[in-house]
N, C-alpha and C positions, 0 to 999 in steps of 0.2 A: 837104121834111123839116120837121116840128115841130121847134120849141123846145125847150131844156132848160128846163125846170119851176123859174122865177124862186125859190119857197119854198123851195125844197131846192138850188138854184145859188148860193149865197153859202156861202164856203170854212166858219164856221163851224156851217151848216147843216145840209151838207153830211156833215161828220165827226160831226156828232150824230146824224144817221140811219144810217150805215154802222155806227157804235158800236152804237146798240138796232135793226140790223137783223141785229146776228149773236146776239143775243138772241133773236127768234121771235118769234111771235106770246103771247100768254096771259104772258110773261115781263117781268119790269121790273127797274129798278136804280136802286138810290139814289145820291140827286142826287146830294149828296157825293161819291159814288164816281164819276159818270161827269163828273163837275166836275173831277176827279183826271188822270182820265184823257184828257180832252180839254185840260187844262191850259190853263182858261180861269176869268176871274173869275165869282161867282155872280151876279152883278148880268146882266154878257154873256151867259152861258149860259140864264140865265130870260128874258131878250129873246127870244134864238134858238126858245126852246121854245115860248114863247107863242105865235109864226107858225107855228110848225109844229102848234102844237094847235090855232091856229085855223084851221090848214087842214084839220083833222082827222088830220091822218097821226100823232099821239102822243096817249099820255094823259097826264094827270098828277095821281098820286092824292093827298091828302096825310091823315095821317093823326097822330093824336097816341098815340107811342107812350114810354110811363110819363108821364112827364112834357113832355117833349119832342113841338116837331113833327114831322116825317118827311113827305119828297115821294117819292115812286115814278113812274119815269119808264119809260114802254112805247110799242112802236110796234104802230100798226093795222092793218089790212088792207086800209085803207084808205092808209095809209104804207107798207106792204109794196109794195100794186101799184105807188105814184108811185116808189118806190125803183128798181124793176124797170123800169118803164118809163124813165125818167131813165137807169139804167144802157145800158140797148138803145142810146136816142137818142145816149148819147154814143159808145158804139162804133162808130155808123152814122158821126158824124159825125167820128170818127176814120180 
């Protein structure tokens, strides 16, 4: 049996990709908001994502909107398939 997929197996990893994998592909959400909803610090949350974008399974746009920064946060197809797969492995191993 393969391993669960160390990037996306730490708890708060984990609930960041289940969040922008009911988003879709081509979809994103700001940070804020999915900072809200994982009810996690932005310091923590920017950790989390950075392994996960440098695994490539997320993007993360950032963009200056009026005045203001703005991050946009999406999953790949590349984070789709590890998502999928991760999930298979862990029901095999359940």
């Amino acid at each position: 049996m393969a391993e669960l997929d160390p990037v996306i197996h730490a708890d708060a990893r984990l609930r960041a990709m289940s969040a922008l994998n009911t988003l879709g592909l081509h979809e994103s959400i700001a940070f804020p908001k999915l900072r809200g909803i994982l009810g996690m610090t932005a310091g923590n949350l920017s950790t989390h994502l950075r392994k996960l974008e440098d695994a490539g399974y997320i993007t993360q746009q950032k963009l200056i909107e009026g005045r203001s920064p703005a991050t946009y946060v999406g999953i790949t197809a590349t984070g789709v398939a590890a998502f999928e797969a991760y999930k298979a492995q862990l029901i095999q191993l359940l």
